[in-house]
Every structure is written in structure tokens, then in C-alpha cells.
N, C-alpha and C positions, 0 to 999 in steps of 0.2 A: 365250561364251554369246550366242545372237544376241540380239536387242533387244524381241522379244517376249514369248521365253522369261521374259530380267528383266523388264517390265510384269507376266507373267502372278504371278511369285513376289515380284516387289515390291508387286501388289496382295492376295497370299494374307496377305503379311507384316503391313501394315496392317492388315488385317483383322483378323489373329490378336492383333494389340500392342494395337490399339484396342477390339478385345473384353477383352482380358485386363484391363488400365484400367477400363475401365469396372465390370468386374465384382468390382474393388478397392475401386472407389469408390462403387460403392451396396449394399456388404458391409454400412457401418453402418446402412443402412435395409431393411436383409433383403429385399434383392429381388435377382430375376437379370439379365439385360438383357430377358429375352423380357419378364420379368413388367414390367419397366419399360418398355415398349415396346408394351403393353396397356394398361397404366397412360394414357400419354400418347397415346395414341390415343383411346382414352374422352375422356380431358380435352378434346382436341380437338374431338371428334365424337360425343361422346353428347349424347341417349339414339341407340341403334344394334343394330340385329340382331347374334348373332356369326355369320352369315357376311358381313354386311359390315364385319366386324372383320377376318375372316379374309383378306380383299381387300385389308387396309390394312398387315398383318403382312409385315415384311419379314425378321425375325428367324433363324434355322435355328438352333431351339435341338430339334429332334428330339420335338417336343410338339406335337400339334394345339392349334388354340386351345379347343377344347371345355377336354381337362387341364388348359393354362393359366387358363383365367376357372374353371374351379373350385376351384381352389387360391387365387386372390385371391378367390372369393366366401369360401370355407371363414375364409380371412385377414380375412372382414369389409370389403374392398376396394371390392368389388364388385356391387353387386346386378340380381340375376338375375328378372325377372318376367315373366309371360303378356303379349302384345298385348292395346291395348284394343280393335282390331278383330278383330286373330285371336286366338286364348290358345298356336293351335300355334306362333307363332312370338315366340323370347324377345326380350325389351328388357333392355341393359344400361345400366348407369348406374354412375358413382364414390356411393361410400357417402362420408361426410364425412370417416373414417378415408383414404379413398380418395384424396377431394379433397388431404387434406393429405400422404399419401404422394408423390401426384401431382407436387404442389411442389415436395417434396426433391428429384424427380425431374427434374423442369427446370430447379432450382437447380444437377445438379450435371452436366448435358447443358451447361447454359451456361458452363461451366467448362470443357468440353472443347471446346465451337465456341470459345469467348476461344481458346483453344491452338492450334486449326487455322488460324484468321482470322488467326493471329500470326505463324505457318509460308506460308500462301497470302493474296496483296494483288492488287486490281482484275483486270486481262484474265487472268492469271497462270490465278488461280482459276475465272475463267468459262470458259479453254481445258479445263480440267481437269475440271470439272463436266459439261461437254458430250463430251468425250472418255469419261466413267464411263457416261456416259446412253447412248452409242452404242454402248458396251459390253456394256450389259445389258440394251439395248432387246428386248423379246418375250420375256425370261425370268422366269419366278416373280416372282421377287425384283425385279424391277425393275418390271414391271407391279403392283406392290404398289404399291413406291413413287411412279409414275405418277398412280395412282389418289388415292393420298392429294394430292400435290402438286394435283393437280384440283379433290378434294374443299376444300382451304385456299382454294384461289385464287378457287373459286364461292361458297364463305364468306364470305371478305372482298373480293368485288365484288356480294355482296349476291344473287346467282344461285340462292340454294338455295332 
């Protein structure tokens, strides 16, 4: 098998093992990973439009995010209201239900970086970080995560 082949189906694999996990383990907080990955993205970055949720969604759980925030609004997660400059465009926000699913939610993402961080140590990880970046550079999913990574970093250099 040549040597890309294995990259292409050792990153399918990851993928597939690290979704399956995860979706074991916020089984007890009744969520899926898309809905937890809305979840924490709000925590992040609300209050926020959902198309610039939809910017930040890396997820491919086969749901627009429209479906997804109605189902966490429906769940009481989430709420959904008119702009106070425009009403055509909605603002989301974590409801206090939300805020505290929210936490489960980082409680148990931080459970799984402790695991990664345990497998990947210094250059090792930053060769591999930058090797997935260059990977996914200009596609969906990767200009999602792009954007978020930006959005954090003008956050906490005070930029926003």
C-alpha cells in the first residue's frame, strides 16, 4: 500500500474512532457531537448570527445548522431572537440550560485533548498539526476551522 494511500485511510480511521468516542461519551449528556460542537461554539463566540455559526461548523453530521440550532433551541439550549438593529437577522445565544450543557461539554473534550496530548509531545505535534492544516487548507471543513482559530486568537488579543 503506498504511503499515502495509508495517510489517506489512517486519517479516515481517526476520524471514524474519534467520532465514535466521543459520541459514547456525551451519550450521558444527550447530545451528538454536531449538537456539542454548536454547543461550544456559542460558548465561545456568542451572542452570533447562525450563518456565522455556520462559518465556524466543522462538524459533517449531514444537518444544516439551521436543523441543528432548532433542535437545541426546541432542547431549551439555545436561544433564538430578532436583531436589535435588524429583526431579519437572528442572534443566538446559550440559554443557562445551555451554558451548563455547554460545560459537560468541555469537561469531556478535555478528557479527550488529556488523551491526545498523552499520544502527541512538543515538535512531534506541531509537525502533525501543520501537516493536517496543509491538508485541508481551502476546504469546507478546514476554512471552518480556519476561521474559528482566528476568531479565538482576535478574542484573546483583544482584536474584536
Amino acid at each position: 500500500m503506498r504511503r499515502a494511500e495509508q495517510i489517506r485511510y489512517l486519517a479516515l480511521a481517526v476520524q471514524r474512532e474519534g467520532n465514535r468516542q466521543l459520541t459514547e461519551l456525551l451519550r450521558p449528556v444527550g447530545l451528538t457531537p454536531a449538537q456539542s460542537e454548536v454547543l461550544r461554539i456559542l460558548g465561545d463566540h456568542a451572542p452570533m448570527t447562525l450563518r456565522e455559526l455556520g462559518r465556524m461548523l466543522v462538524c459533517d453530521s449531514g444537518e444544516n445548522p439551521s436543523r441543528l440550532v432548532d433542535k437545541l433551541v426546541s432542547r431549551g439550549f439555545v436561544d433564538r431572537r430578532p436583531g436589535v438593529e435588524d429583526r431579519r437577522r437572528v442572534v443566538l445565544t446559550l440559554t443557562p440550560d445551555g451554558r451548563a450543557r455547554e460545560a459537560d461539554v468541555r469537561a469531556i473534550e478535555g478528557g479527550v485533548y488529556d488523551a491526545i496530548d498523552a499520544v502527541f509531545a512538543g515538535a512531534e505535534a506541531d509537525t502533525l498539526v501543520a501537516s493536517l492544516r496543509t491538508m485541508v487548507a481551502g476546504s469546507p471543513a478546514g476554512t471552518a476551522l480556519a476561521t474559528r482559530i482566528a476568531a479565538e486568537h482576535a478574542e484573546s488579543s483583544g482584536t474584536v
